[in-house]
N, C-alpha and C positions, 0 to 999 in steps of 0.2 A: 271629542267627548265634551258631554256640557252639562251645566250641573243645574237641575229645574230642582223649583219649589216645589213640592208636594202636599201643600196646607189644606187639599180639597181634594185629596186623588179619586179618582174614579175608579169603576172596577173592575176597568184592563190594569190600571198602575197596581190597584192591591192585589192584582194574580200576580204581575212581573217581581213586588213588592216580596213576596210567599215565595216565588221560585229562587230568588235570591239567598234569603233565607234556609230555604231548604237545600241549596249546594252550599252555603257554609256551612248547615249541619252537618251534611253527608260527609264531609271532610274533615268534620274535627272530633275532639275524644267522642270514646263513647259513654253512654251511657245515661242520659238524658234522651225523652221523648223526643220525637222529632214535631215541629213545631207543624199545630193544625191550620190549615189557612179561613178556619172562623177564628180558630185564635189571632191570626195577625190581622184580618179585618175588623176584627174589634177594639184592636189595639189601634189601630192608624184612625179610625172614624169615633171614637169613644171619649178620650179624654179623661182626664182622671178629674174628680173636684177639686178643688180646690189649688187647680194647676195648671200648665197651657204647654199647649204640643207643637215643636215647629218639624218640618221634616223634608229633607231635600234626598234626591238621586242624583247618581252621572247615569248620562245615558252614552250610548253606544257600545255596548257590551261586546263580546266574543261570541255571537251567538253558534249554533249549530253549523248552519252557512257562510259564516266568517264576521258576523256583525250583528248588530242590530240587540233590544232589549237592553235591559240595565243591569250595570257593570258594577254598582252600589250601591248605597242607602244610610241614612243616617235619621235619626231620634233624635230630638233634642226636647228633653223633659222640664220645663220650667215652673216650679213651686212656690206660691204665692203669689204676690203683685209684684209688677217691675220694679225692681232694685230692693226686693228681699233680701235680708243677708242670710239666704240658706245657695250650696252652690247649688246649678243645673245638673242634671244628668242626661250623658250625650251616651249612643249607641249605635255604632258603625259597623258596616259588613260591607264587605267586599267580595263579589264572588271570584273564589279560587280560581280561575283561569282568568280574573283581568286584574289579580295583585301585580305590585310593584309597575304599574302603568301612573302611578301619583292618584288613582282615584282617591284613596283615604284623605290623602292630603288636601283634594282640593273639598272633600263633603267637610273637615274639619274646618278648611278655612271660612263655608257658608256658613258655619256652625258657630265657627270664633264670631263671626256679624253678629250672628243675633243675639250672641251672649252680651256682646258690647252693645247693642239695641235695649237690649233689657236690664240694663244696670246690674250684669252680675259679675262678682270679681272670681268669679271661679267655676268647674266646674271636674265634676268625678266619672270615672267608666269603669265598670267590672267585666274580665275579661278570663278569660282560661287560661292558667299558666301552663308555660310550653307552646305556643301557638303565634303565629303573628302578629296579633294585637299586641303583641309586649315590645316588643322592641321596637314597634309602631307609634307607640304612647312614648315609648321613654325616649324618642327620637323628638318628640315634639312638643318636649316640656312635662309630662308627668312623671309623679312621686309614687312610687306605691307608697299607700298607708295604711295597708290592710292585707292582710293572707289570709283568706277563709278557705276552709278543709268542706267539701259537698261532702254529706255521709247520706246514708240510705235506710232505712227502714223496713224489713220484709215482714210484714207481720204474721204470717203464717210461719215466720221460724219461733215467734214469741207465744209460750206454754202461758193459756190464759192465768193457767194459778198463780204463776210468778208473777204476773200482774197484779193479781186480788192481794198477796205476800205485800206485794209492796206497799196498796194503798193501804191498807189493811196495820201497817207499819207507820202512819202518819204521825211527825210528833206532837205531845201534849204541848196543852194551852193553844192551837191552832185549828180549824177548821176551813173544809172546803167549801167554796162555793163554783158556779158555774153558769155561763151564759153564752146562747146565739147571737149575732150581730154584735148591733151598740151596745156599749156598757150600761149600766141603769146608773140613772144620774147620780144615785148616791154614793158610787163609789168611784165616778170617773175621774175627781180628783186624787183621790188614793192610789190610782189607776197609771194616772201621770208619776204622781211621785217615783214611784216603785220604776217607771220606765227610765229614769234619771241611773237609774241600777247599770244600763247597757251602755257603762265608761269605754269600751271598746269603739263606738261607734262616736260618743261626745265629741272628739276633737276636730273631727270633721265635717261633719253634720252640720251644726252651725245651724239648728232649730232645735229650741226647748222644748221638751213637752209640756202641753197642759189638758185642762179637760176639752176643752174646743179639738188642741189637734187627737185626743186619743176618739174624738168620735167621728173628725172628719176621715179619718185613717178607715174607720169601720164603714164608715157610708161609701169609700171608694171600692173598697171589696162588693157591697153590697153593689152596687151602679152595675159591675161585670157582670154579676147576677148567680156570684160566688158565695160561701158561705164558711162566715167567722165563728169560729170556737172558743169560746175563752176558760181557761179554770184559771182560780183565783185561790190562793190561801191567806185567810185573815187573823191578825192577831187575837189575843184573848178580848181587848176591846170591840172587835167586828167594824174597826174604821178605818187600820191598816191594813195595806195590801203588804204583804211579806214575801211574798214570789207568784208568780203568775208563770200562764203559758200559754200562746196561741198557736190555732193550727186551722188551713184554710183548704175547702177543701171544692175544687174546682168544681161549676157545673156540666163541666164536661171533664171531671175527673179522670177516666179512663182506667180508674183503680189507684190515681195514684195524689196522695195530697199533700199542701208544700206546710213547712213548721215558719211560721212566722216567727215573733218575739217570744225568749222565755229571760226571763231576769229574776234573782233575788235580790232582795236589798242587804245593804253590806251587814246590819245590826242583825240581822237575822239569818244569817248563814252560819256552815257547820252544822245544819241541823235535817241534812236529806230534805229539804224543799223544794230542790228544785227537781229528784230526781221522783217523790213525790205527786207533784202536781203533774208530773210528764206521765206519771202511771194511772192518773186519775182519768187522765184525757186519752190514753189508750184506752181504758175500759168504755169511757164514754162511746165513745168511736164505736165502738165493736161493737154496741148494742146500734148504737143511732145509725149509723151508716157504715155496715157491714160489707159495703161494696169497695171501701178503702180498704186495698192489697198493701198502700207502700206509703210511707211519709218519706222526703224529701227534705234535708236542712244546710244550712250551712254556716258554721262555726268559726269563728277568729282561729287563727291558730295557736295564739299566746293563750288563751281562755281554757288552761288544761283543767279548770273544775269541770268546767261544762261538757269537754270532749269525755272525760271520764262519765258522769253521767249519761251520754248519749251511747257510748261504747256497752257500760252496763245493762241499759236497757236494750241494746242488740244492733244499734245503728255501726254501719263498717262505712270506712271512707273512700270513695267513689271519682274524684277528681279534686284539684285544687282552684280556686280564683282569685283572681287581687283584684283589688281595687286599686285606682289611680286618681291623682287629685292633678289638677295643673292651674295655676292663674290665668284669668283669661287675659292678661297681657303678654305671656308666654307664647301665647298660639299666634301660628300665622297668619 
């Protein structure tokens, strides 16, 4: 087995690329679309802004005939310019008939290269608890530092009136607004503030937000050819952001769209904001794009304000994921 660059793949490597992917799907929880092969050729040939893609395979697979085809794959997601201090994100698969052969190990160790190439001291993987990726990761130097709970959204189980109940319910001295795409400049530093809200994710992230990153963020959805939702609730001034909530909703949705960021900030909670603005953007929804059946999110596990608000407004939980962090002097 041997482990090639894929920095240029062609478009036998992004079908082999997709078949990979789709036998890890097929073999792990359910409940999650199985991944489109426009979706992973947009992802390998796309590139996000403001970021850089490295990405290797092993080849020599298990094929049907006893060989042949690739046996893994690995992402390696780099943010910024070399030697950012935000980590990489790395994402490995192996197809289930060529695990425990070291394939992982040796796409991690191309992977520790380029991290050490790129001046970054770390780097994170979200993975499915219960699954091989875990003991994978914690064999090879990572921490979990994160439990997110996937919950699910069936909006046909949601009585539209209980939604209108809710927004209908907003509280005094605040006001909604709402926007497609980019923020509008006057509020994208507000924008930022308010995302400083998501202390969950601070410690490891290891990027501040500001106005720059809250519209580079919206210009890489926008690249996919995806489209950003934002509602906003503003203090009595109209200069604070007091809670927000995004929700993004594929161009090739298939009915089903994923919940980005929802944050309040600490001085203004206690006050149903954030369950609120989540009602504001369902009703939105349901006029604008009536073709979203399901929203998609996924919640820290410690964040029992939020999981009770997502639970209230009908979201049930669907699987678990961790995240994992490792130094990149840890790797082999």
């Amino acid at each position: 087995m041997d482990v090639i660059a894929l920095d240029d793949p062609t478009d036998a490597q992004i079908r082999e690329w997709h078949a990979v992917l789709s036998a890890v799907h097929a073999a792990g929880p359910a409940g999650e679309p199985a991944p489109e092969p426009e979706q992973t050729a947009e992802r390998l040939l796309g590139g996000d802004p403001g970021s850089r893609q490295r990405l290797w395979a092993v080849t020599g697979g298990r094929g049907a005939a006893g060989g042949g085809g690739l046996a893994g794959v690995a992402a390696l997601r780099l943010p910024g310019e070399p030697g950012a201090d935000r980590p990489a994100e790395i994402d490995i698969q192996v197809r289930p008939r060529d695990r425990r052969r070291g394939v992982g190990r040796r796409l991690l160790a191309a992977a520790a290269e380029g991290l050490r190439a790129d001046g970054r001291t770390s780097v994170i993987a979200q993975v499915h608890a219960g699954t091989p990726a875990v003991p994978f990761l914690e064999s090879h130097g990572f921490e979990c530092v994160l439990v997110l709970r996937g919950m699910l959204l069936r909006l046909d189980e949601v009585p539209p009136e209980r939604i209108a109940r809710l927004v209908a319910a907003g509280p005094p001295g605040y006001r909604l607004i709402r926007w497609r795409g980019v923020v509008p400049d006057e509020h994208a530093t507000a924008l930022a503030h308010a995302k400083h809200a998501m202390a969950d994710l601070a410690e490891y992230e290891g990027a501040p937000w500001d106005a720059h990153r809250v519209r580079e963020t919206a210009e890489v959805v926008a690249k996919r050819g995806d489209d950003l939702y934002t509602v906003a609730a503003l203090d009595a001034s109209g200069t604070v952001v007091a809670g927000f909530t995004e929700v993004v909703v594929p161009h090739d949705a298939a009915g089903r769209a994923a919940q980005y960021d929802t944050a309040v900030a600490p001085e203004h909670r206690g006050r149903r904001l954030g369950i609120w603005v989540k009602a504001a953007m369902l009703e939105w929804l349901a006029a604008e794009r009536p073709e979203v059946r399901e929203i998609e999110t996924d919640n820290s596990g410690d964040n029992e304000h939020m999981l009770a608000v997502n639970e209230e407004l009908g979201f049930r939980v669907e699987r678990e994921s961790l995240e994992y962090q490792a130094p990149t002097h840890a790797l082999p």
